[in-house]
C-alpha positions in Angstrom: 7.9 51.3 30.5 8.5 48.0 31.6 11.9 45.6 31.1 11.2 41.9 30.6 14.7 40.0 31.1 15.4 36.7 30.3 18.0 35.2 32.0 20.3 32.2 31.8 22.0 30.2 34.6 25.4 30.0 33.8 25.0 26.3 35.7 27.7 23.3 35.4 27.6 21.8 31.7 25.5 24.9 30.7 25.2 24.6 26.3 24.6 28.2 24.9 25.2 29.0 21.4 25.3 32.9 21.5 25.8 32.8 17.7 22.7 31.3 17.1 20.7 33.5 19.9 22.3 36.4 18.7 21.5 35.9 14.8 18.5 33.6 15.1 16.5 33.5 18.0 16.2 37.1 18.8 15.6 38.6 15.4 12.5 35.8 14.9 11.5 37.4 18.5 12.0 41.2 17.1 10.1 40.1 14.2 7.4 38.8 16.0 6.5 41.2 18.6 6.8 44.1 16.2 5.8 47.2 17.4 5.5 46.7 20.7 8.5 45.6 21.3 10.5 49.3 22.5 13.9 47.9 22.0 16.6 45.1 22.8 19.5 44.2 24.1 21.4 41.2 25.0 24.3 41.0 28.0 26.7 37.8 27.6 28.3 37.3 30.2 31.6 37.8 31.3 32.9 37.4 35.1 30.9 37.6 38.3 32.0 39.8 41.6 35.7 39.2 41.0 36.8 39.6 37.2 38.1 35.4 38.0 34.9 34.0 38.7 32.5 33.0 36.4 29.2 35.1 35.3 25.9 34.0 37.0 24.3 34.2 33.8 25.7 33.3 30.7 23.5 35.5 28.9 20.5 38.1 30.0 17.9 39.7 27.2 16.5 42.6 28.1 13.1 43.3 26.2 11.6 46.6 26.4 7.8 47.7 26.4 5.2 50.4 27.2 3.5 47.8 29.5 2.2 44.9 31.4 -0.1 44.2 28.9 1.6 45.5 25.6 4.0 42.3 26.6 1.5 40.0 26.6 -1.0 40.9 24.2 2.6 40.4 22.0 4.2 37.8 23.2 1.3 35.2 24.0 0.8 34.2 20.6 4.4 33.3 20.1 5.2 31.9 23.4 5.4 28.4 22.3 7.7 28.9 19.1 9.8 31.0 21.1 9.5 28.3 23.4 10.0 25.7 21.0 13.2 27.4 19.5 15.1 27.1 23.0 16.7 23.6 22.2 18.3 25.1 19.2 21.0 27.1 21.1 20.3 25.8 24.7 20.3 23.3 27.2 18.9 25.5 29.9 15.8 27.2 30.8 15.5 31.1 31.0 14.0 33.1 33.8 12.4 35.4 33.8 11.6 38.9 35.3 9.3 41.8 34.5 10.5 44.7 36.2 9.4 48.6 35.9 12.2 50.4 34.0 13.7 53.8 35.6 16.3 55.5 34.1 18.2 58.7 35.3 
């Protein structure tokens, strides 16, 4: 299984409407991958090393799949409206890592 995050610099004048990422942007994503997407979840962040500094990222999304290809053969066809929908609740771009998922 593979992780796909999609992370957000929590840079100086950052805009991120969590609202709106939470109850529009991701379930048009959910929608849209369907059944290759293996499951969600969204980390807003917080504090950084000391609970008085701020977070690196204001928010991560962590999307879940069997594989490599699984996420692209999804997400290709939607990558420009997901793309497209990013000035409605931000003023920054994501990055983005694929990493292989190990849990214990």
């Amino acid at each position: 299984m593979i992780k796909v995050s999609v992370m957000y610099p929590n840079v100086n004048d950052v805009r991120f409407d969590a609202k709106y990422y939470k109850n529009s942007h991701l379930p048009m994503v959910i929608k849209a991958l369907g059944n290759a997407l293996k499951g969600i979840e969204l980390d807003l962040g917080l504090a950084g090393r000391n609970s008085d500094e701020k977070a690196p990222y204001v928010a991560i999304a962590h999307l879940k799949f069997d594989s490599i290809a699984s996420f692209k053969e999804s997400f290709g066809p939607h990558a420009k409206m997901f793309a497209e929908d990013v000035k409605n609740y931000s003023n920054v771009e994501g990055e983005i890592q694929i990493s292989e998922l190990i849990t214990f």
